[in-house]
C-alpha positions in Angstrom: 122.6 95.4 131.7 124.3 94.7 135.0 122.9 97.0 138.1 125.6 98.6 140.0 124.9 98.7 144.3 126.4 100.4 146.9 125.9 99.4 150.5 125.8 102.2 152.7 124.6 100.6 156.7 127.3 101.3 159.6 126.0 97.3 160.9 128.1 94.9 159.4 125.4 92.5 159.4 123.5 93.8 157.9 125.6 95.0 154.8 126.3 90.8 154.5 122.4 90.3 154.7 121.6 92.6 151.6 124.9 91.5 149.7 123.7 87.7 149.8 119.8 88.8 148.6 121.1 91.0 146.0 124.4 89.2 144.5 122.0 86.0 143.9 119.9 87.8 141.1 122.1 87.7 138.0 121.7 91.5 136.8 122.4 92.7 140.2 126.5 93.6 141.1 127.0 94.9 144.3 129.9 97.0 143.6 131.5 98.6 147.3 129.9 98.8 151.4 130.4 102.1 153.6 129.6 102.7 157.2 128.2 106.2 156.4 127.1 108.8 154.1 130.3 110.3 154.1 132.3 107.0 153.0 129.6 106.6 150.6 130.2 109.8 148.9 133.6 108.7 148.5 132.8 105.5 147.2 130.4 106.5 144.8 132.7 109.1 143.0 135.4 106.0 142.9 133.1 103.1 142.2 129.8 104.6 140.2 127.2 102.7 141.3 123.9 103.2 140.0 121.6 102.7 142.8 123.0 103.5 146.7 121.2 101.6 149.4 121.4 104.3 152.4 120.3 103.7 155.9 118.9 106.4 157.7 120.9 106.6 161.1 124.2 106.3 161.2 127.1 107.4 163.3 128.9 111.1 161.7 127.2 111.2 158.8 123.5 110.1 158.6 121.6 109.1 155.4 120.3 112.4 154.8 123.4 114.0 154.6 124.8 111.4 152.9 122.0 111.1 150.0 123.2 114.7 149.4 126.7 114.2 149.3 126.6 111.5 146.7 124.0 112.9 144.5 126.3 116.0 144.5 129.4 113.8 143.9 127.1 111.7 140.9 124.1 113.2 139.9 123.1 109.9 138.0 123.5 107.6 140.9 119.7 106.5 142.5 119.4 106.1 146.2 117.3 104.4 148.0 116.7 104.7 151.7 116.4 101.8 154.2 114.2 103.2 156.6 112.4 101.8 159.8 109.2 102.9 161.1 108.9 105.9 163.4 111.6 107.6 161.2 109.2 109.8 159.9 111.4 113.1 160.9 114.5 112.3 159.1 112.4 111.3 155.3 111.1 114.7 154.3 114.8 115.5 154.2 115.8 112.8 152.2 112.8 114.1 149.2 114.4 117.0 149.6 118.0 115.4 149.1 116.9 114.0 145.8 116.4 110.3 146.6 114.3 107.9 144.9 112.8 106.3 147.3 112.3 104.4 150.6 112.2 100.8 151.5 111.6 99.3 155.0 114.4 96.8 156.1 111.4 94.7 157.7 110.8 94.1 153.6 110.9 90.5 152.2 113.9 89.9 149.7 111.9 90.1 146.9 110.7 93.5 147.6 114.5 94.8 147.9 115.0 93.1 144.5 112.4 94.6 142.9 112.7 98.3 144.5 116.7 98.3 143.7 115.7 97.5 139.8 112.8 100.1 140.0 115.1 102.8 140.9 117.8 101.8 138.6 115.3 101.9 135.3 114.5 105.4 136.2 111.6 105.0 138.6 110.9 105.9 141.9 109.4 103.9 144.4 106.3 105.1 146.3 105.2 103.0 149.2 102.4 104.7 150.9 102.8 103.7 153.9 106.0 105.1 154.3 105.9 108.5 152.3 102.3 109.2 152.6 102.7 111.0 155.9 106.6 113.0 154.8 104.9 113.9 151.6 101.9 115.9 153.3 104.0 117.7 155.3 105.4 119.8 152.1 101.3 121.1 152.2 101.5 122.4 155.4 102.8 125.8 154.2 100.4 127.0 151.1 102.6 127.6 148.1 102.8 131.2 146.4 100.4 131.6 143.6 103.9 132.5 141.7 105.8 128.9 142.5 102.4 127.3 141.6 102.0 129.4 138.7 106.1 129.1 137.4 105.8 125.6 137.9 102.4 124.4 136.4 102.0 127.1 133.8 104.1 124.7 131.4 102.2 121.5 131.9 99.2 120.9 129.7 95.6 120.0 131.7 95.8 116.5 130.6 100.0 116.5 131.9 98.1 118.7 135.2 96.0 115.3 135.3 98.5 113.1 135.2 100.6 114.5 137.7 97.7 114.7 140.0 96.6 111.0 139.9 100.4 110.0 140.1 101.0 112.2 143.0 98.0 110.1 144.8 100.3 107.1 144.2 98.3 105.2 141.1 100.1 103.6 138.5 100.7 104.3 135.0 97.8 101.4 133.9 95.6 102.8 136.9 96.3 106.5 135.7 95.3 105.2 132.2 91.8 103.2 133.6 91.0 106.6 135.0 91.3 108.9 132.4 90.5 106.7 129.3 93.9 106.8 127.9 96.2 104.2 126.8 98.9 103.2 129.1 102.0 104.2 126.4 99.9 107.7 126.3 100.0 107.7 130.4 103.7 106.9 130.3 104.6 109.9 127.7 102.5 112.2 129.7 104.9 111.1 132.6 108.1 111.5 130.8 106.3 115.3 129.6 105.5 116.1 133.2 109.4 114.8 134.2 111.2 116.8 131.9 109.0 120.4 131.8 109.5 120.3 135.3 113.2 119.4 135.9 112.4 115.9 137.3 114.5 112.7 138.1 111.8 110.7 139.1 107.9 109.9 140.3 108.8 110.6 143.7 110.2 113.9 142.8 106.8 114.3 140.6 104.6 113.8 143.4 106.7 116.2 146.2 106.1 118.8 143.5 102.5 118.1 143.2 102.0 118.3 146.9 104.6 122.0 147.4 102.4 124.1 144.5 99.4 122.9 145.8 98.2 120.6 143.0 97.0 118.0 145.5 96.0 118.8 149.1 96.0 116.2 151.8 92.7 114.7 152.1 91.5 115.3 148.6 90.0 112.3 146.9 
């Protein structure tokens, strides 16, 4: 299966940069380029990629607003964001857009290659040391004991387990070491959690671990 990418970065450069690194792997097509979120709404209802690469800042319409203009225009499609550091203000908006993940453009090629098939298979990708600080903002204001209650109350405790070591950003064989299960079990569990909730991915898993309260910041 051939992955489907569309560029969204208003530096020309840079656009070339990722199309070289990406167009070299054989089950990567980069499929279009826009200059902003808006263009990449656009392109994505004409082109339908399966993972949008979306830089943050750009000139009319940012990455934010343009993660939620494409997944409105194609619920199915994956975005990832480039991000910088010190861009911490703009990436709790784009977990609440819907996006799978982030991905610093300081990153080696290999990392890019490896984040854009992540996404495209359906997972998100966590890098602490970009979303650990976004993600614990959603605990600053303590959830209702009605959200936590709507939302949890259809999770079993081992799926309430799961989520919680997930949401601490373990893996589905580190998830497994720690609770004596077998990795395939982990990975149901996953899927369970994904679905009862309404999920698209881990990243949307572990922003609704952190909004009812299920983890804290902190919490070990």
């Amino acid at each position: 299966m051939t992955i489907r990418v569309l560029l969204v970065d208003d530096e020309a450069m840079v656009r070339v940069g990722l199309r070289m690194v990406l167009s070299a792997e054989p089950d990567i097509e980069v499929v279009g380029e826009a200059a902003d979120g808006g263009q990449a709404a656009a392109a994505v209802a004409e082109l339908g990629p399966d993972v949008v690469l979306m830089d943050v800042r750009m000139p009319h319409v940012d990455g934010i607003e343009g993660s939620r203009r494409v997944l409105a225009a194609s619920p199915a499609a994956r975005v990832l964001i480039l991000t910088t550091f010190g861009e911490d203000e703009y990436l709790e908006g784009a977990l609440r857009a819907g996006v799978s993940g982030f991905l610093l453009k300081v990153s080696p090629p290999e990392q890019l290659i490896e984040a854009v098939r992540a996404v495209a298979g359906g997972g998100g990708l966590l890098d602490p040391s970009v979303t650990l600080r976004v993600i614990e903002s959603f605990a600053a204001a303590p959830p209702s004991r009605t959200q936590r209650s709507a939302l949890l109350d259809s999770l079993t405790a081992r799926e309430r387990d799961v989520l919680a070591l997930l949401a601490r950003g373990l893996s589905n064989s580190e998830i497994a070491a720690d609770l004596y299960l077998g990795e395939a079990t982990v990975k149901t569990h996953v899927s369970s959690v994904l679905m009862k909730l309404g999920l698209r991915d881990r990243v949307q898993a572990v922003v609704a671990a952190y909004e009812t309260g299920l983890v804290r910041p902190g919490e070990a």
